[in-house]
C-alpha positions in Angstrom: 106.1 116.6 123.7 104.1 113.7 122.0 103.7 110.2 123.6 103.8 107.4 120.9 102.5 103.6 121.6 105.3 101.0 120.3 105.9 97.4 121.4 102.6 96.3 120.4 101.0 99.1 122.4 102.4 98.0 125.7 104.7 101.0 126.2 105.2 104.3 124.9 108.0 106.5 123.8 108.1 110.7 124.6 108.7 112.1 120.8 109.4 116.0 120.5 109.3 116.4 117.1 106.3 114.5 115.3 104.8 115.0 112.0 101.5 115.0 110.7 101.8 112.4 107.8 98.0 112.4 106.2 96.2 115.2 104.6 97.6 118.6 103.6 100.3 118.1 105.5 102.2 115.5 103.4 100.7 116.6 100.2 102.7 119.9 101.1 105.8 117.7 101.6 105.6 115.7 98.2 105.6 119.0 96.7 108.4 120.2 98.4 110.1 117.3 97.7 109.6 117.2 94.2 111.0 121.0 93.8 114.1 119.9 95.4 114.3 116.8 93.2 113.8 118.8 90.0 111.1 118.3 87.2 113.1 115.9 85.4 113.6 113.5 87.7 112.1 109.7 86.6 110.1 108.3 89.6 108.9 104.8 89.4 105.9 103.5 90.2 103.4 100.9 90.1 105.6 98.3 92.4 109.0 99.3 90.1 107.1 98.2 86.9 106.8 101.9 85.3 108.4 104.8 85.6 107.1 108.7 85.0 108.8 111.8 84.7 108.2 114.2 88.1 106.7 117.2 85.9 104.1 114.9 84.5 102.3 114.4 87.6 98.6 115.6 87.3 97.9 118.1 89.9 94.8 117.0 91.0 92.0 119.2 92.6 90.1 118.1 95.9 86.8 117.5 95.3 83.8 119.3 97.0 81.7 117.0 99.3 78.8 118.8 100.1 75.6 117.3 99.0 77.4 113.8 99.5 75.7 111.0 101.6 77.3 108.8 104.1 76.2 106.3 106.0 76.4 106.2 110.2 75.5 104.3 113.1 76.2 101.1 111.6 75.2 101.5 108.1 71.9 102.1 109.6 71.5 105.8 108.6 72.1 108.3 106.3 73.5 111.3 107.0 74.3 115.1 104.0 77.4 116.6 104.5 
């Protein structure tokens, strides 16, 4: 059981079933998503303005950030992942 805010944060609402929207967890689902569609299925894009085929989506690696620098405590420091 998962409490949710709604109403502008002045209540909240008992969910049983919520899912993770962000990260691997919805990257998972547009794939599953896209198997069940089919590879040639047009998509569109860009606001409607263009279209692209499903099986000529890049599948695009995630990046290694170690070594990167970010910046903390107000911009104030800088911290190596």
């Amino acid at each position: 059981m998962v409490k949710i805010s709604s109403k502008r944060g002045t209540s909240t609402i008992n969910a049983a079933d919520v899912k993770n929207w962000a990260g691997e967890t919805f990257k998972n689902f547009q794939k599953e998503q896209l198997k069940v569609a089919g590879l040639d299925t047009v998509l569109s894009q860009k606001r409607g303005t263009s279209t692209i085929v499903a099986k000529d989506i890049p599948d695009v690696p995630q990046p290694s950030l170690k070594g990167q620098k970010i910046t903390t405590k107000r911009g104030t420091s800088v911290e190596t992942l």
